[in-house]
C-alpha positions as a Python dict, from the first residue, in 0.01 Angstrom:
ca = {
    (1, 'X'): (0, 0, 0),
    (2, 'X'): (164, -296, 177),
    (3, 'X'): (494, -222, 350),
    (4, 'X'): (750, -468, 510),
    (5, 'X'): (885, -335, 782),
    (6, 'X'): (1256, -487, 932),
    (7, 'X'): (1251, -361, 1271),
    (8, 'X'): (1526, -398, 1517),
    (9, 'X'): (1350, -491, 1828),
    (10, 'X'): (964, -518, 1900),
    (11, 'X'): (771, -315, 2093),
    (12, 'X'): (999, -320, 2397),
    (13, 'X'): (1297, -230, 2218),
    (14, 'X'): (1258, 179, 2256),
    (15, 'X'): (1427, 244, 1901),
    (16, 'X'): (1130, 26, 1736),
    (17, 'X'): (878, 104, 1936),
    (18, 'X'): (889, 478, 1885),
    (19, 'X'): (1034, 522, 1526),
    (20, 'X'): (817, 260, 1379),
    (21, 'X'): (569, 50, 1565),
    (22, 'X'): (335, 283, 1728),
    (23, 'X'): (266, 463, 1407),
    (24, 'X'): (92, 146, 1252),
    (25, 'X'): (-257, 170, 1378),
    (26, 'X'): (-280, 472, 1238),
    (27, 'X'): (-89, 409, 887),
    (28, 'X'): (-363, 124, 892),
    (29, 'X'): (-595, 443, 866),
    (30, 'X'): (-397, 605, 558),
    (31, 'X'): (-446, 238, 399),
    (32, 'X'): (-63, 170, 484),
    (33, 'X'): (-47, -212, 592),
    (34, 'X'): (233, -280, 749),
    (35, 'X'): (418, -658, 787),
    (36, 'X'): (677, -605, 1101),
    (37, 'X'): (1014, -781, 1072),
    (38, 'X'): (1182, -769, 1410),
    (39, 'X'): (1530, -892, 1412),
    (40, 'X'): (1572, -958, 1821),
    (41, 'X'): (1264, -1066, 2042),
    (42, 'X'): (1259, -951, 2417),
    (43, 'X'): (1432, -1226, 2534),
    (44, 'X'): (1746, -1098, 2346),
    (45, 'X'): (1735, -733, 2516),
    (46, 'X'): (1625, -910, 2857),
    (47, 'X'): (1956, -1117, 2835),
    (48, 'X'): (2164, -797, 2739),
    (49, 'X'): (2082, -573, 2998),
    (50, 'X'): (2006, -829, 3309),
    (51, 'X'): (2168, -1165, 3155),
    (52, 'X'): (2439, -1330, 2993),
    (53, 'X'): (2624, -1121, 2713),
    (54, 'X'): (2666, -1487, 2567),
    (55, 'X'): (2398, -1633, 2552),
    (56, 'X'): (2273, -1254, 2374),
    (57, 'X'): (2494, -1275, 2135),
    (58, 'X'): (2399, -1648, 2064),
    (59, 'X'): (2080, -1519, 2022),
    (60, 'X'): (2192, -1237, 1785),
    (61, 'X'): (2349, -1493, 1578),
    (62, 'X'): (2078, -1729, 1577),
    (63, 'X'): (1786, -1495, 1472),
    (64, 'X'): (2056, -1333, 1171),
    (65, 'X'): (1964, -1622, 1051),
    (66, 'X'): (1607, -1636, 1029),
    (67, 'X'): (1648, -1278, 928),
    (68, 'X'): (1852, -1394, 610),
    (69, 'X'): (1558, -1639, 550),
    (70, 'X'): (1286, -1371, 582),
    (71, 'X'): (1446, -1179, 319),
    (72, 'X'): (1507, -1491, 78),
    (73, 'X'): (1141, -1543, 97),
    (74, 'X'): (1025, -1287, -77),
    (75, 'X'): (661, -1132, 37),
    (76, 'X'): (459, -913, -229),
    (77, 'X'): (554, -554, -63),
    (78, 'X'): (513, -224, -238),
    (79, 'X'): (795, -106, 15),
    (80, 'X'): (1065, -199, 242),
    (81, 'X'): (1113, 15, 548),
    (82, 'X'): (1431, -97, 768),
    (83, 'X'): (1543, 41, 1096),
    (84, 'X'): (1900, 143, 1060),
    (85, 'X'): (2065, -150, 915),
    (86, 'X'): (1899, -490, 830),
    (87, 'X'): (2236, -665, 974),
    (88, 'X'): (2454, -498, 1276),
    (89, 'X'): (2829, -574, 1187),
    (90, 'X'): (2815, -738, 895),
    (91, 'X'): (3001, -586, 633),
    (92, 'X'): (2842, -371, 332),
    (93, 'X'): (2844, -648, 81),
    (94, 'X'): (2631, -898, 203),
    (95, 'X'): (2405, -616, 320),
    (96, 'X'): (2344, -420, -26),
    (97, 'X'): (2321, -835, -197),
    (98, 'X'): (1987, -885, 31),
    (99, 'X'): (1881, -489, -7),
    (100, 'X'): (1872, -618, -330),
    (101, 'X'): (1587, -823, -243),
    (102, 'X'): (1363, -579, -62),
    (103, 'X'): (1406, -256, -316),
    (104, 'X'): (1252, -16, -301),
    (105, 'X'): (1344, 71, 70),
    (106, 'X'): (1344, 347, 331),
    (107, 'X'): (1582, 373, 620),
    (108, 'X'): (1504, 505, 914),
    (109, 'X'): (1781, 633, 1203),
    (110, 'X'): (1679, 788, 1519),
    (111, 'X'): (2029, 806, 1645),
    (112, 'X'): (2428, 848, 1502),
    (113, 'X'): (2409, 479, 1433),
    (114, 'X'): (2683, 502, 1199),
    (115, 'X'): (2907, 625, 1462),
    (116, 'X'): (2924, 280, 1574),
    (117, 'X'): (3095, 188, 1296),
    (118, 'X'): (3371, 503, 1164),
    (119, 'X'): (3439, 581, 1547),
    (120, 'X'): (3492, 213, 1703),
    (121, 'X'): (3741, 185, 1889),
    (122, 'X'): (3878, -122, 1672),
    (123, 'X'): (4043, -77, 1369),
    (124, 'X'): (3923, -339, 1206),
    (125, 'X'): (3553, -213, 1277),
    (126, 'X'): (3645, 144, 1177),
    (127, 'X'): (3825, 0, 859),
    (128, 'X'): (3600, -234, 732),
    (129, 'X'): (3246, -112, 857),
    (130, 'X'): (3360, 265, 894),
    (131, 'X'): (3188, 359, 546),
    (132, 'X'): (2877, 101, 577),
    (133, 'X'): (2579, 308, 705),
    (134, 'X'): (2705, 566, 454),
    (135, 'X'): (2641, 316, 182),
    (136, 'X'): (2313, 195, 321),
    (137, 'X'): (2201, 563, 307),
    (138, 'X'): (2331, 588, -33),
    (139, 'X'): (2099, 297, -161),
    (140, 'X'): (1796, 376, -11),
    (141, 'X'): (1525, 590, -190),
    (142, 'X'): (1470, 786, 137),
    (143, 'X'): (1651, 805, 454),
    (144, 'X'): (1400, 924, 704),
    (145, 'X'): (1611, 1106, 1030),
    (146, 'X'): (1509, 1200, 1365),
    (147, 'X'): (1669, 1530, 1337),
    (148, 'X'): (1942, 1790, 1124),
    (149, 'X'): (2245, 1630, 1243),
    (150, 'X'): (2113, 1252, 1092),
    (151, 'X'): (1991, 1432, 795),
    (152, 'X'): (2319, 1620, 682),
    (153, 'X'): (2495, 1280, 776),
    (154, 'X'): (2280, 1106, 525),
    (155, 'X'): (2362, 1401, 221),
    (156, 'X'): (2710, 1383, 296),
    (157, 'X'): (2680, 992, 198),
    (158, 'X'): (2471, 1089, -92),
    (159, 'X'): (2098, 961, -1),
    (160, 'X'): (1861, 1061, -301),
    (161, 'X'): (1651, 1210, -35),
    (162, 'X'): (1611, 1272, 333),
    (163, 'X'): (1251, 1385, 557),
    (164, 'X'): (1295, 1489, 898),
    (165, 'X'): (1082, 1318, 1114),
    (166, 'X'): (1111, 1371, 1510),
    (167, 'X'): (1091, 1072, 1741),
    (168, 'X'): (724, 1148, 1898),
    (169, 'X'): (476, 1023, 2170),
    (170, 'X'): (139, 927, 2172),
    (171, 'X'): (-33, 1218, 2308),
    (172, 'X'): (-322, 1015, 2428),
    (173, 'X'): (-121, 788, 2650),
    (174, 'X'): (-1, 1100, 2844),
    (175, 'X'): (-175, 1411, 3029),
    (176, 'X'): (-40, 1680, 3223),
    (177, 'X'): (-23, 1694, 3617),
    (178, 'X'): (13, 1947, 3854),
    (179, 'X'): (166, 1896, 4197),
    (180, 'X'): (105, 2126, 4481),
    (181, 'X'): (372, 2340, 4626),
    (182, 'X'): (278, 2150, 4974),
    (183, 'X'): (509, 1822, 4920),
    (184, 'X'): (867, 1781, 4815),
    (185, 'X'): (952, 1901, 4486),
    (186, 'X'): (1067, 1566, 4254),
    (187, 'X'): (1378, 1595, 4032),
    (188, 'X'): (1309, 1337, 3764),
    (189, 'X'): (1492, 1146, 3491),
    (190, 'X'): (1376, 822, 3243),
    (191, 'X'): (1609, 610, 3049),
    (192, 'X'): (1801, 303, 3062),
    (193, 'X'): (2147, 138, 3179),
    (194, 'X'): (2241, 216, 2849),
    (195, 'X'): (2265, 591, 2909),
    (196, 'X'): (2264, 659, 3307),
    (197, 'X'): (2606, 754, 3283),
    (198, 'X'): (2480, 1054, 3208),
    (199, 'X'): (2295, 1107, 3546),
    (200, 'X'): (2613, 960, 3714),
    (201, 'X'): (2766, 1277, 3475),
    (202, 'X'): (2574, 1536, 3680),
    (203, 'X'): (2596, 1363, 4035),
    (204, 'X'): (2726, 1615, 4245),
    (205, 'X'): (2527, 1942, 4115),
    (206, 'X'): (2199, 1682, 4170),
    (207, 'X'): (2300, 1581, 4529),
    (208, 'X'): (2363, 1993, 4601),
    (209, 'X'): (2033, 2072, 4429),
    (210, 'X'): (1856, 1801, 4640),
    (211, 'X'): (1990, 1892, 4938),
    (212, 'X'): (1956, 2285, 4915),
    (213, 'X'): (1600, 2232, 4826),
    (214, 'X'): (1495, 1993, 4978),
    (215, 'X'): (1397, 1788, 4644),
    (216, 'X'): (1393, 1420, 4571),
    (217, 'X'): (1516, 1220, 4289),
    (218, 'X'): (1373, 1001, 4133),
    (219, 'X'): (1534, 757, 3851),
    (220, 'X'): (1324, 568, 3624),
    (221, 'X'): (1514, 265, 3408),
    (222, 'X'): (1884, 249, 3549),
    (223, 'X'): (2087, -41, 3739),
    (224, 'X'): (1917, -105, 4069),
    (225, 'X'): (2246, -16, 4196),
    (226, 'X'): (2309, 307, 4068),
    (227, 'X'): (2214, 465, 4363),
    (228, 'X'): (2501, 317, 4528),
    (229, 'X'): (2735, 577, 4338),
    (230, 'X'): (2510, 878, 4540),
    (231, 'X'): (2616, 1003, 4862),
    (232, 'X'): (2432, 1269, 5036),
    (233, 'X'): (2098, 1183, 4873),
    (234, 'X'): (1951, 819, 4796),
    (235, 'X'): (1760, 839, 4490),
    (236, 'X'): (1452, 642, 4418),
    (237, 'X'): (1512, 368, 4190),
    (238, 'X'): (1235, 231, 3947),
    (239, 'X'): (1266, -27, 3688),
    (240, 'X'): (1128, 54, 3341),
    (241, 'X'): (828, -66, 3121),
    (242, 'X'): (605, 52, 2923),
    (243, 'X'): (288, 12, 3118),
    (244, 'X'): (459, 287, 3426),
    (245, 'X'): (680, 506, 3234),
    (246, 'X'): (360, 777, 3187),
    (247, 'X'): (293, 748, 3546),
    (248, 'X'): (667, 749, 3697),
    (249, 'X'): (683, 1100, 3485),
    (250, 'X'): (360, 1216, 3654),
    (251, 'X'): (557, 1173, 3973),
    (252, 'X'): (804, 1412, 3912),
    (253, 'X'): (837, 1789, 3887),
    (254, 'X'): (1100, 1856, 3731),
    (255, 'X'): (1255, 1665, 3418),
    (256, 'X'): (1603, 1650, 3319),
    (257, 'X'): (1832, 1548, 3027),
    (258, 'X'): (2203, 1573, 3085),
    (259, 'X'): (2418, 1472, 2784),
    (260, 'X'): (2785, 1486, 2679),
    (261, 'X'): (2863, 1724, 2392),
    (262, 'X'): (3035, 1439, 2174),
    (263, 'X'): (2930, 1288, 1845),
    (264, 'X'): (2705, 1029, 1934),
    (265, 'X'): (2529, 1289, 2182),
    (266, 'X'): (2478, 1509, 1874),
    (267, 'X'): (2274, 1229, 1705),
    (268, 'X'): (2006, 1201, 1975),
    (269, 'X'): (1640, 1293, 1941),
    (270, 'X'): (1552, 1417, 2278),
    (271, 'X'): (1250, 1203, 2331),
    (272, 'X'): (1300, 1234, 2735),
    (273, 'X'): (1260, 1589, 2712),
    (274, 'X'): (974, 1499, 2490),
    (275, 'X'): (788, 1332, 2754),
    (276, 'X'): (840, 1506, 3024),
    (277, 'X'): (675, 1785, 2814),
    (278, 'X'): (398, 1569, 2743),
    (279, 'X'): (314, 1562, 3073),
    (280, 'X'): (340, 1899, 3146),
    (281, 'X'): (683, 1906, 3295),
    (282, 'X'): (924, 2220, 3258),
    (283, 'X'): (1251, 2068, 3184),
    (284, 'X'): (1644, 2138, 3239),
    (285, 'X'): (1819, 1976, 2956),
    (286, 'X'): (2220, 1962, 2825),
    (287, 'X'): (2273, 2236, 2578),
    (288, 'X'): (2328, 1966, 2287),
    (289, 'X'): (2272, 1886, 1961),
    (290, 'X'): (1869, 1828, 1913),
    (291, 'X'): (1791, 1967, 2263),
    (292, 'X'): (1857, 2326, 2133),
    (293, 'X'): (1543, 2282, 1894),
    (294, 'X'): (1285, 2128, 2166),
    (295, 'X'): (1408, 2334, 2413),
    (296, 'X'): (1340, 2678, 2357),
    (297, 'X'): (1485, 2861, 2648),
    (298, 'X'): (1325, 3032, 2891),
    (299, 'X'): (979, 2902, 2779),
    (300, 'X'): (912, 2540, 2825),
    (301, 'X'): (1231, 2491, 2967),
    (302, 'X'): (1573, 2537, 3004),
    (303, 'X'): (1928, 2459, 2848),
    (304, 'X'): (2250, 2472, 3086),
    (305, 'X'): (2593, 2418, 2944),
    (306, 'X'): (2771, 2439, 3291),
    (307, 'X'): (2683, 2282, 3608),
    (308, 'X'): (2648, 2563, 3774),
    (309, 'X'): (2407, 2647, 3466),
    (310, 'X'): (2226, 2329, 3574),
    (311, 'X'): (2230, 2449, 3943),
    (312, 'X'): (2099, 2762, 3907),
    (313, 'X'): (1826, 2663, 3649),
    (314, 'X'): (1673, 2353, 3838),
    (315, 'X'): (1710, 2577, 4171),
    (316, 'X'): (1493, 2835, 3980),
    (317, 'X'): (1156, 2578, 3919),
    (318, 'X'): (1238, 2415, 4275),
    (319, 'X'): (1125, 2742, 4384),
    (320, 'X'): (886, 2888, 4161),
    (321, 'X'): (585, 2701, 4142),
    (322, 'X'): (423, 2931, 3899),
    (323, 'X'): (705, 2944, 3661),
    (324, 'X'): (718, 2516, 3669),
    (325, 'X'): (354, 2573, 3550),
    (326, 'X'): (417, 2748, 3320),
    (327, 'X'): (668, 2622, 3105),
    (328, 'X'): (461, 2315, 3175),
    (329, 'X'): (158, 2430, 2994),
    (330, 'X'): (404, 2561, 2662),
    (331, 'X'): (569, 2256, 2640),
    (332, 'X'): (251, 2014, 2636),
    (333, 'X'): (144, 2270, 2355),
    (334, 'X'): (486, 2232, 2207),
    (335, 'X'): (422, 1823, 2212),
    (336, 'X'): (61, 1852, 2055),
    (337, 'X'): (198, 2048, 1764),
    (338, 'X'): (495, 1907, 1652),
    (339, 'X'): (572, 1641, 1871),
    (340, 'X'): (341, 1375, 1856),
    (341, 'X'): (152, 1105, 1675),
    (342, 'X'): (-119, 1316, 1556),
    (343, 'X'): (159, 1586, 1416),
    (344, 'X'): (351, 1325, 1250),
    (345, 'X'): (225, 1046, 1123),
    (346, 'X'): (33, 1190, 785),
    (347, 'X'): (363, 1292, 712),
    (348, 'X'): (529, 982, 806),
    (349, 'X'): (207, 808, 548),
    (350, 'X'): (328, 1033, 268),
    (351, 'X'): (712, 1002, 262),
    (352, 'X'): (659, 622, 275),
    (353, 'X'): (378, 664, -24),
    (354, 'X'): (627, 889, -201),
    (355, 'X'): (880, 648, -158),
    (356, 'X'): (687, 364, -293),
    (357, 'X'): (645, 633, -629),
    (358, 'X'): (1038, 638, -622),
    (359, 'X'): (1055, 977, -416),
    (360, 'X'): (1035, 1124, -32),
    (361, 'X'): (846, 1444, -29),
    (362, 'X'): (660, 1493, 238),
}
């Protein structure tokens, strides 16, 4: 079966790289070949987080183009397989004339992409975009989601079908650790500039944690300069990639995932707490949206609604070595059997064979 896939990013873009890319070498396996599309190379994301927001959206611009041409051309595919959208902001119409071209197609969201669109603060954007991913979902012969809230999203529009498939890890990229009780506990969190607001969120019941216990914190993927914004604690500060982020996670002790309870929030796919599992890590996440169903409570982690929910549950595995081991040990067996590459991808082979055959069971 011979698949094109239009990816967003490549392998540095985290949305890609987890939701599509690092299943191929083992769709190869299931005799899936896959042809990768990616709309923006590195140098795009390099120039939106650390650059010029011009000369990104030049970029943007410039490889819409070749993205046009790509479809124009035509390749013998049994499948298309797109990542959200095949063109952000451009209205519905001159989307669904080049879906046209790729039919049949899959779509694949791992976040409340569409949110972008009927919640923008413009009104233009909300008005003539607000209904788009609705429509993409409506045309596709499967819209594969990261979790419920995607799913019911994508019935509500009036997708054929839907197949829930979480955002996973490679299980053989990570193993567990086990710190001794004889060094500074390590509060932990991995993400981006994108999304530290939500540390910055949580500042104050992290800098009393850290200072009661006598923890550290360590940040993986933010500003440099977010530690600025702390006070009584200066948090380590690491810069992101893919080569470290296993071993920055084997650092800590502790991993966390604060959210907002909003909309977009609700649309997430955990994939923090996800790794910090996968490493053996008991975790202390937000009480929101897809968190409630990796998190089950009490047993490879816990969910806090409050802060002094989140103060009382990180103070608990600062202190209890034992109980950090633990929920350690349930959640790596929580990753190996539903949370990883080896869990997912035959069913992630069949819903895009079933969708080839003009249906999405999986």
């Amino acid at each position: 079966m011979k698949v094109l896939l239009f990816s967003k990013y490549s392998r540095r873009g985290p949305s890609s790289r987890l939701r599509s890319l690092q299943y191929l070498p083992m769709l190869k396996e299931y005799g899936i070949d896959v042809q990768v599309r990616a709309l923006f190379p590195d140098a795009y994301l390099e120039e939106r987080y650390h650059g010029s927001p011009s000369s990104a959206l030049y970029r943007a611009w410039w490889h819409g183009t070749q993205r046009i041409v790509q479809i124009l051309r035509r390749s013998e595919h049994d499948l298309a397989w797109i990542e959200g959208e095949l063109f952000p902001y451009l209205p519905n119409w001159i989307e669904s004339a080049l879906a046209r071209s790729v039919t049949p197609y899959v779509v694949d969201y791992d976040d409340a992409l569409f949110h972008k669109y009927d919640l923008s603060q413009s009104p233009w954007v909300r008005r003539l975009l607000g209904s788009k991913i609705d429509k993409v979902m409506r045309g596709a012969t499967c819209v594969i989601a990261g979790n419920g809230y995607l799913a019911a999203r994508a019935l509500r529009a009036g997708a054929a079908r839907t197949a829930i498939i979480p955002t996973v890890v490679d299980e053989q990229r990570y193993t567990t650790v086990r710190h001794g009780a004889d060094r500074p506990s390590v509060i932990g969190w991995i993400g981006s500039p994108a999304t530290e607001h939500y540390v910055l969120d949580n500042r104050e019941v992290l800098e009393r944690v850290c200072v009661k216990y006598g923890a550290r914190l360590l940040l993986v993927g933010p500003h440099v300069d977010i530690a600025k914004q702390f006070n009584s604690v200066v948090p380590e500060v690491v810069a992101w990639s893919e080569d470290n982020e296993v071993a920055m996670i084997k650092r800590m002790d502790v991993g966390i995932m604060p959210l907002r309870d909003g909309p977009w929030e609700r649309g997430k796919c955990g994939y923090k707490i996800i790794q910090y599992m996968a490493c053996g890590l008991p975790v202390v996440a937000s009480e929101v949206g897809t968190n409630n169903d990796i998190v089950r409570h009490g047993e490879n982690g816990f969910l806090a609604a409050s802060a002094s929910a989140w103060e009382k549950r990180l103070g608990q595995l600062l202190t209890d070595w034992s109980l950090r081991s633990r929920m350690g040990l349930a959640g790596r067996m929580c990753v190996e059997n539903e949370y990883s590459l080896k869990a997912q991808a035959p069913r992630l082979a069949e819903v895009l064979r079933n969708a080839g055959r003009g249906s999405c069971a999986a």
